[in-house]
C-alpha positions as CSV (number, residue, x, y, z in Angstrom):
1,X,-66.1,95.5,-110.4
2,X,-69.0,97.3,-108.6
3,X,-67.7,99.5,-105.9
4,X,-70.2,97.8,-103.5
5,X,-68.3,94.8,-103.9
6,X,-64.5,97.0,-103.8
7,X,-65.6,98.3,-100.3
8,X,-67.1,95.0,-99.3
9,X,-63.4,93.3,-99.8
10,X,-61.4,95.8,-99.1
11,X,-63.4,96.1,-95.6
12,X,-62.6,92.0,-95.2
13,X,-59.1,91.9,-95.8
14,X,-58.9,95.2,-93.7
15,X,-60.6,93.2,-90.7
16,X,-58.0,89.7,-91.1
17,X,-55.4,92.1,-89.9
18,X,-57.3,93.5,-86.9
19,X,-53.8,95.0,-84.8
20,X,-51.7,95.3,-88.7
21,X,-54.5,97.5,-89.4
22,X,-54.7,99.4,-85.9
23,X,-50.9,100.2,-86.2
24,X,-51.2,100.9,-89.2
25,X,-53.7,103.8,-88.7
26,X,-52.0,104.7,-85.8
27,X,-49.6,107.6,-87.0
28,X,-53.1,108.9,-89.2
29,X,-54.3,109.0,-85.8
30,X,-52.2,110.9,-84.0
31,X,-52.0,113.2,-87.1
32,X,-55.2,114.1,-87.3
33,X,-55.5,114.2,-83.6
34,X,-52.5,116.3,-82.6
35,X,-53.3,119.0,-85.8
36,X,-57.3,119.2,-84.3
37,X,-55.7,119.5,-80.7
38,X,-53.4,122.8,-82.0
39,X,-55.9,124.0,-84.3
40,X,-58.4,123.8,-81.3
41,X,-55.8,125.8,-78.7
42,X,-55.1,128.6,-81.6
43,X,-58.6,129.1,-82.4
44,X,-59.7,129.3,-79.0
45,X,-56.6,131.9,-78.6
46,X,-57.8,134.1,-80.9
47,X,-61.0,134.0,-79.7
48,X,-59.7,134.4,-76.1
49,X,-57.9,137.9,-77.6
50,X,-61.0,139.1,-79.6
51,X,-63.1,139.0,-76.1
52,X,-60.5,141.1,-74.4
53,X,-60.3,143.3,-77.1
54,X,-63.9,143.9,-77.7
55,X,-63.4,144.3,-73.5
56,X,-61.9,148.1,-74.3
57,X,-65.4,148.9,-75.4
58,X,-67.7,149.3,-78.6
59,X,-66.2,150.6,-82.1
60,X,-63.2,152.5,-80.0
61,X,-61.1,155.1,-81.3
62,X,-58.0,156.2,-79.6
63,X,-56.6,160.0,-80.1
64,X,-53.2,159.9,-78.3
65,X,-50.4,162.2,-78.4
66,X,-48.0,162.3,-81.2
67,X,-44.3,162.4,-81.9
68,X,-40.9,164.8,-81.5
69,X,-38.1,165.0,-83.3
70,X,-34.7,166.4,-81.6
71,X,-31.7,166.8,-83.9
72,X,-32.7,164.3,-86.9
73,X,-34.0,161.6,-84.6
74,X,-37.2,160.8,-83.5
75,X,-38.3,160.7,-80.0
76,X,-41.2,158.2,-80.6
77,X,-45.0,158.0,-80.4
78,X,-46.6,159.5,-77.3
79,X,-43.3,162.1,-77.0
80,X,-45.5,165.3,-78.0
81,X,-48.5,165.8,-76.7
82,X,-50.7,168.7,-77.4
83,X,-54.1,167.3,-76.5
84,X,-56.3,169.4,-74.8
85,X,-59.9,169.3,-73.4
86,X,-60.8,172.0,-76.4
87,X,-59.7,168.9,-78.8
88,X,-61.9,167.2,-77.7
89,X,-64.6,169.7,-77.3
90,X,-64.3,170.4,-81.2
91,X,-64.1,166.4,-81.7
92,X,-67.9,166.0,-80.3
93,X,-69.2,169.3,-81.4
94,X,-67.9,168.7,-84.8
95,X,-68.1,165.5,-85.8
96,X,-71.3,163.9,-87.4
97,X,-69.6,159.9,-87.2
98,X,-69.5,159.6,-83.5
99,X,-71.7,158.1,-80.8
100,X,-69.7,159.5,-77.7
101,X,-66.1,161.4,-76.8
102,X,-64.2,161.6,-73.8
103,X,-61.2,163.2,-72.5
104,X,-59.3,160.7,-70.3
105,X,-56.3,162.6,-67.8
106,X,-54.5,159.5,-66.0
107,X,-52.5,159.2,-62.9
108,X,-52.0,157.0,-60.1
109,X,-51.9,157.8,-56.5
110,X,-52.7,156.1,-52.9
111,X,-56.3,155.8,-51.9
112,X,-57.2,155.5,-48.4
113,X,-60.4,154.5,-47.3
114,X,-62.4,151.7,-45.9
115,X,-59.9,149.0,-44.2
116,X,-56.9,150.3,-45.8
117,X,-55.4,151.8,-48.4
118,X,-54.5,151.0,-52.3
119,X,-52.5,152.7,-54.9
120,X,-54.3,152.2,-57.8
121,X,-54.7,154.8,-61.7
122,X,-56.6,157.2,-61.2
123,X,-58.4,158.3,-64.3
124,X,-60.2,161.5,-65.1
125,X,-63.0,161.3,-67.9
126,X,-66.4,162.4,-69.0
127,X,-70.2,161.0,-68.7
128,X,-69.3,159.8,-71.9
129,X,-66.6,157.3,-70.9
130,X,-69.1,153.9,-69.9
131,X,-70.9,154.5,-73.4
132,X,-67.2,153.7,-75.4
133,X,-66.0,151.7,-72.9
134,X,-69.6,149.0,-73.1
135,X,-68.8,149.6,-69.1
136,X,-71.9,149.8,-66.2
137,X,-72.3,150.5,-63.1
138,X,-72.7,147.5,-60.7
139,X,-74.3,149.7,-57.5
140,X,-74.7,153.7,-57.5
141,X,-74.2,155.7,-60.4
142,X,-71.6,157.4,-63.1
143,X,-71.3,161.4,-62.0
144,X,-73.3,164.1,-64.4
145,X,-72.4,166.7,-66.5
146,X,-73.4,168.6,-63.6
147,X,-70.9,166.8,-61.6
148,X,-68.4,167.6,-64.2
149,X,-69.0,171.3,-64.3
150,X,-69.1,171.7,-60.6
151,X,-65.6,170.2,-60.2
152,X,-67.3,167.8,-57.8
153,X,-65.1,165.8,-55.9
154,X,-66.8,162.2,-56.6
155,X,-65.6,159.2,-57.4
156,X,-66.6,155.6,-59.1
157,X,-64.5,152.5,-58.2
158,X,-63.1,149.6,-59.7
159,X,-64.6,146.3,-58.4
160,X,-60.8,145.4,-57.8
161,X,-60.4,148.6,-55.3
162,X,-63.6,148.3,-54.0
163,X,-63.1,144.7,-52.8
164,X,-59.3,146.0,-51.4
165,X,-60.4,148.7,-49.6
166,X,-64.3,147.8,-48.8
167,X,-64.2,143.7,-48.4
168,X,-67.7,142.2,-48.5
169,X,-69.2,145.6,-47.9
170,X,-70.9,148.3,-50.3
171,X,-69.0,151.5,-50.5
172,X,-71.2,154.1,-52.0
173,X,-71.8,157.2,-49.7
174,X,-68.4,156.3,-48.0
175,X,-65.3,158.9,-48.0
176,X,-62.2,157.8,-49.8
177,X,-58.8,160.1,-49.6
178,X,-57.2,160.6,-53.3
179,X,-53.8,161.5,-52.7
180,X,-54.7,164.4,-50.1
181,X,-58.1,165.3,-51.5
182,X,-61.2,163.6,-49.7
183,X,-63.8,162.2,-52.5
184,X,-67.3,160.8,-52.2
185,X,-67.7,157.3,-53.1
186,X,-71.2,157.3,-55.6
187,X,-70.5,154.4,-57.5
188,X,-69.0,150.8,-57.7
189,X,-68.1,149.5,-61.5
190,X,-68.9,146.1,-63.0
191,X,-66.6,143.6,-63.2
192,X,-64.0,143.9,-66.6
193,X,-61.8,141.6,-66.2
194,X,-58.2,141.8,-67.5
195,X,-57.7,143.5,-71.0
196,X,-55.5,142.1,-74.1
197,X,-52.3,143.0,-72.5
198,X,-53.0,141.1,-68.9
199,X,-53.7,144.3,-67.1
200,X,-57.0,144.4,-64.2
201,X,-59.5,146.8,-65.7
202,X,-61.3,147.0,-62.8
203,X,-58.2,148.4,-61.0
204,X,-59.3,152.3,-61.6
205,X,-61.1,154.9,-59.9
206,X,-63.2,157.3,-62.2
207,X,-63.2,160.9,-61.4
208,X,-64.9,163.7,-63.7
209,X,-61.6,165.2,-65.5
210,X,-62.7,168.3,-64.4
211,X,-61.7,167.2,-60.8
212,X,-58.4,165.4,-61.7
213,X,-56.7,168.5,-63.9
214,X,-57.8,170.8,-60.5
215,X,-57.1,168.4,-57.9
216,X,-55.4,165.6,-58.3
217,X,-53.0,165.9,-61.4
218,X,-52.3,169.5,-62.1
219,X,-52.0,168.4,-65.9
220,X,-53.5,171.3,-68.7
221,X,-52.6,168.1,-71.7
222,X,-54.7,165.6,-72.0
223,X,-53.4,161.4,-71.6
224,X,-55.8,160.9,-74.8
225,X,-59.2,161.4,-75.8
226,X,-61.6,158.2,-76.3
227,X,-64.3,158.1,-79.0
228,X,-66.5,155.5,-80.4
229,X,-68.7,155.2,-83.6
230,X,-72.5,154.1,-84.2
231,X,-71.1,151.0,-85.8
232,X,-68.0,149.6,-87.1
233,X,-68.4,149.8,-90.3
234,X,-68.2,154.2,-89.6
235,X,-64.5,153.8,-87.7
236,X,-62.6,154.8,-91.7
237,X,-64.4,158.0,-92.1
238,X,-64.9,158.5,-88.4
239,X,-60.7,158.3,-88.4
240,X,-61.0,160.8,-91.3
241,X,-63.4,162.7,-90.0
242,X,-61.3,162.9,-86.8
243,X,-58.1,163.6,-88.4
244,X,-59.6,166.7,-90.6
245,X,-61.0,168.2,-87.2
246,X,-57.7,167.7,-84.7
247,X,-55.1,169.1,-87.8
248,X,-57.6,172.1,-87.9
249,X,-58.0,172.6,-84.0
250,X,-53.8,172.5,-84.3
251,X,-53.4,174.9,-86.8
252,X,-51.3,172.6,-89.0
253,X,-50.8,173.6,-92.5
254,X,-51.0,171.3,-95.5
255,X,-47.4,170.4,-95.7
256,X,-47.1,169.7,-91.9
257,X,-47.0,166.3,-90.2
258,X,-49.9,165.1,-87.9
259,X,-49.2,165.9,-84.0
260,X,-51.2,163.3,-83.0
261,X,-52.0,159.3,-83.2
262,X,-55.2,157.9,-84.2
263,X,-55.3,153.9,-83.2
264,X,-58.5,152.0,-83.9
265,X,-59.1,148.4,-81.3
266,X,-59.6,146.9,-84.9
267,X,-55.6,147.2,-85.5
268,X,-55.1,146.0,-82.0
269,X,-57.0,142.7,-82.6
270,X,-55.5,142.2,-86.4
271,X,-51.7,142.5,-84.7
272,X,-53.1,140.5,-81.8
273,X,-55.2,137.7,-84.2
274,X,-52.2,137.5,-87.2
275,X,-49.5,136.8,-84.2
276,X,-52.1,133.7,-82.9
277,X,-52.8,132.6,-87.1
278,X,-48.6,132.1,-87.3
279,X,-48.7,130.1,-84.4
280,X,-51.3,127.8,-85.0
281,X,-50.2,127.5,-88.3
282,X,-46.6,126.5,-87.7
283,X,-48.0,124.1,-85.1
284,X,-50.4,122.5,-87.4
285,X,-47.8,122.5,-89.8
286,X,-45.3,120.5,-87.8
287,X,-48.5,118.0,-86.6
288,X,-49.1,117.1,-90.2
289,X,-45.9,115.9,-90.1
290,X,-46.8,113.4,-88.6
291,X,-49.9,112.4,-91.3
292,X,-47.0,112.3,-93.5
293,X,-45.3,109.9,-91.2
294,X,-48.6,107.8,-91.0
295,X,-48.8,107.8,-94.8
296,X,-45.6,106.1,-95.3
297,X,-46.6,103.4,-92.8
298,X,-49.6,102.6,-95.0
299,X,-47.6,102.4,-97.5
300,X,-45.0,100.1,-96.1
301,X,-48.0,97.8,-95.1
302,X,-49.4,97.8,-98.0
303,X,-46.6,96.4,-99.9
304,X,-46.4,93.5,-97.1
305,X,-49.6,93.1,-98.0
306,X,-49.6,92.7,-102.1
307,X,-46.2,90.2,-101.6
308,X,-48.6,88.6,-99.0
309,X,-51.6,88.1,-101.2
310,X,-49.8,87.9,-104.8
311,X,-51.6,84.3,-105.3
312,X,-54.9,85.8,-104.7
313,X,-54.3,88.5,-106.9
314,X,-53.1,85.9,-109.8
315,X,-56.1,84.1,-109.3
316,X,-58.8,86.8,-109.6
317,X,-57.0,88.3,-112.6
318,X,-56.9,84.4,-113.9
319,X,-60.8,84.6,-113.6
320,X,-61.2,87.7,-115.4
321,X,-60.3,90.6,-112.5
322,X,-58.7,93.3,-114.6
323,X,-55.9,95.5,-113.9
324,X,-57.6,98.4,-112.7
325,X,-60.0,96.5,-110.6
326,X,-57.1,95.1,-108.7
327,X,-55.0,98.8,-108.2
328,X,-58.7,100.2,-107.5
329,X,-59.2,97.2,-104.8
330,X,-56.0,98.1,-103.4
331,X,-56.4,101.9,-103.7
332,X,-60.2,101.6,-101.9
333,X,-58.3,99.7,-98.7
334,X,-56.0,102.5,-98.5
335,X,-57.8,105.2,-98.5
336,X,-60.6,103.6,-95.9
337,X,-57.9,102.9,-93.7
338,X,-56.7,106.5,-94.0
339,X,-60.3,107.7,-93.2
340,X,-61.1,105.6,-90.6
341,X,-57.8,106.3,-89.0
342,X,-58.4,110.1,-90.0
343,X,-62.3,110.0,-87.9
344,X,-60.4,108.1,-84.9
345,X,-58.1,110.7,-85.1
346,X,-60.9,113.7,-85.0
347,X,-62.7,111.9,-81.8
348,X,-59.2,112.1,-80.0
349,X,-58.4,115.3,-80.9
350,X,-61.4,116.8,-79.5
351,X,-61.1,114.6,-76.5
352,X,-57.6,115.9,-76.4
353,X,-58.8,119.6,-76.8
354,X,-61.6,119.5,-74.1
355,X,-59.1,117.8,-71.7
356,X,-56.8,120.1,-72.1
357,X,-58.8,123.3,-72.0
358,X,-60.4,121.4,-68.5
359,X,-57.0,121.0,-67.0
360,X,-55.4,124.3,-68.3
361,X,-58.3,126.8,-68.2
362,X,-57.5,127.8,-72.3
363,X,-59.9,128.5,-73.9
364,X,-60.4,125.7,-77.0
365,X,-62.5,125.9,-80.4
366,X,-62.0,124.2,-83.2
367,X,-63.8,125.1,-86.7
368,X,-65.6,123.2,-89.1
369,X,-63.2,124.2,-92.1
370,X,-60.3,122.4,-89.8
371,X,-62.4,119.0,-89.3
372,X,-63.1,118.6,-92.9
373,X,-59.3,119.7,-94.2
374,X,-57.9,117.3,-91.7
375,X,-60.3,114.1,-92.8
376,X,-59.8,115.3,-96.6
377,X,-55.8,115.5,-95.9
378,X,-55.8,112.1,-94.4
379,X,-57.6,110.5,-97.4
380,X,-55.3,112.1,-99.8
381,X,-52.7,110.7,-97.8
382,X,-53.9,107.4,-98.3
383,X,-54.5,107.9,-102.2
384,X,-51.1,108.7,-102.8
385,X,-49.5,106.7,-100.4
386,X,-51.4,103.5,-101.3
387,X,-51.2,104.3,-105.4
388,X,-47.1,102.4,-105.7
389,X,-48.8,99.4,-103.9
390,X,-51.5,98.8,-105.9
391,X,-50.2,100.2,-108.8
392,X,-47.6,97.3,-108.0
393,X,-50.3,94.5,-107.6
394,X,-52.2,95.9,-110.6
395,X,-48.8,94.9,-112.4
396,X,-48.3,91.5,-111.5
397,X,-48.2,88.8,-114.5
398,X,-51.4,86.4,-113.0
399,X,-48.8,83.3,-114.3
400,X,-46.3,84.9,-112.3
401,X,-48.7,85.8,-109.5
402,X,-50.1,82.3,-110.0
403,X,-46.7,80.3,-108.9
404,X,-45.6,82.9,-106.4
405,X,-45.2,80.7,-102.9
């Protein structure tokens, strides 16, 4: 039998049964839709946590403090810290891998100024700190070197502590009070947004580091020092490169353990991403469920539907219809059911996605690998669901079949 005429009567006894067949498809429906809809929500997750990471800056590389040890037992990362502003002196002198380095000495402390007054962090850093952070500057300017050497009080705010303590107003050339020490105000920073871990990024006030070890903090030890490569592809051998550079600056032999971290923002998005993957995984895992829940209902109405039509089939195998072109009849009606119910099931799940991401504010994304596994899974689902029916029909004696009432 031509497969024309298979999908031409598979399609006709398909359409007989107009709400059999729409029930029927129903739990491939909601399959396809609910594993598109958590598919959609993970991916756009993900992508969500990639955009905050990539918010730290370009090809970052973090050189924090390392870890003590008091009597056997370890005191944890961050518990030692020997970072100085010479580290990262040698760092940018020495190393042939990097784009830019930065010292970074943090604190918080009030800031009065403007209408009022905000306690915000407070962090001290180089000319070099915008370049690895991918940051600007929305009105003024960063300090110079010059700036840096002169232990200038100035100072570059957040857009967050800005907007607190200047509303609606522009407050570069305006006096701000860090802690007790009076600052210039030469700068205003973009907006960030929040970072990976919920934090306002725009919440900060930039100092040269100079000016925060003399008048602000009183700390010789640095918080960490920030570097970023030319390209990604350099962060390995920039790490190396690093490491080999800090262990001499330290003076550690060769049998001596590293007092210092190096953390890439490439780790922090694979821990971030792999904890998202699991999730939308186990959800799409427990959606499919449902396919397999649809299956089984084509199956049951497929069997109605052979005891139904067992004269029919005696009389086309009577006329010469041969076994295989009966299970294949039966098989084709299967599987288009399962399809179409599989592209209903697409159109909702999108639907469901964008509706969703409208009401919600998630961010949604669903890829093209995930439409076509999801219309592939439903038709396998209606192969091998629909095979014992019309492996059963393809059976039938036409005598039999022939005086079946």
């Amino acid at each position: 039998m031509k497969q024309q005429t298979l999908l031409k009567l598979a399609s006709q006894s398909i359409l007989k049964n107009k709400m059999r067949t729409l029930l029927t498809m129903l739990g491939i429906v909601i399959g396809v839709g609910a594993v598109i809809v958590m598919v959609a929500i993970g991916n756009g997750a993900q992508a969500r946590i990639q955009e905050q990471i990539n918010s730290l800056g370009t090809n970052v590389i973090m050189i924090m403090p390392g870890s003590t040890q008091q009597g056997g037992a370890s005191q944890g990362a961050g518990t030692f810290n020997r970072l100085t502003v010479d580290d990262a002196d040698k760092v940018k002198r020495e190393a042939t891998t990097l784009a830019a380095v930065s010292p970074v000495i943090q604190t918080r402390t009030q800031v009065i100024g403007g209408n009022g007054n905000w306690r915000t962090q407070i962090n001290g850093v180089s000319t070099d700190y915008l370049t690895i952070r991918d940051w600007s500057v929305a009105s003024g300017a960063l300090f110079s070197d010059n700036d840096v050497k002169s232990i200038r009080k100035v100072a570059v705010l957040g857009a967050t502590v800005a907007e607190n303590l200047f509303p609606g107003g522009d407050p570069v050339g305006a006096q701000v009070q860090l802690g007790h020490v009076p600052f210039q105000v030469i700068g205003v920073l973009a907006k960030k947004g929040q970072n990976a871990a919920g934090n306002d990024q725009d919440d900060v006030v930039l100092v040269p580091y100079t000016t925060a070890q003399a008048r602000l903090s009183g700390f010789v030890r640095l918080g960490q020092i920030l570097a970023s490569t030319y390209s990604s592809s350099d962060i390995p051998a920039a790490q190396d490169e690093i490491k080999g550079i800090m262990r001499e600056s330290h003076k550690l032999g060769d049998s001596a353990d590293d007092d210092f971290t190096i953390r890439n923002q490439n780790e922090l998005a694979d821990a971030a991403s792999s904890t998202t993957k699991v999730m939308t995984y186990l959800l799409a895992a427990i959606a499919s469920v449902s396919l397999v829940v649809g299956g089984i209902g084509i199956m049951n109405i497929m069997l109605v539907s052979v005891t139904e039509r067992t004269r029919e089939i005696g009389i086309r195998m009577a006329i010469g219809a041969r076994g295989s072109d009966v299970l294949t009849q039966f098989l084709v009606e299967s599987i288009v059911m399962s399809v179409a119910g599989g592209i209903i099931g697409l159109l909702v799940g999108f639907g469901g996605a964008a509706l969703l991401g409208h009401l919600t504010g998630w961010s949604t994304s669903t890829p093209p690998i995930a439409v076509a596994i999801a219309v592939g899974f439903s038709a396998a689902v209606g192969m091998f669901f629909g095979y014992y029916p019309a492996r059963k029909a393809a059976a039938l004696n036409p005598i039999q079949a022939l005086r079946y009432e």
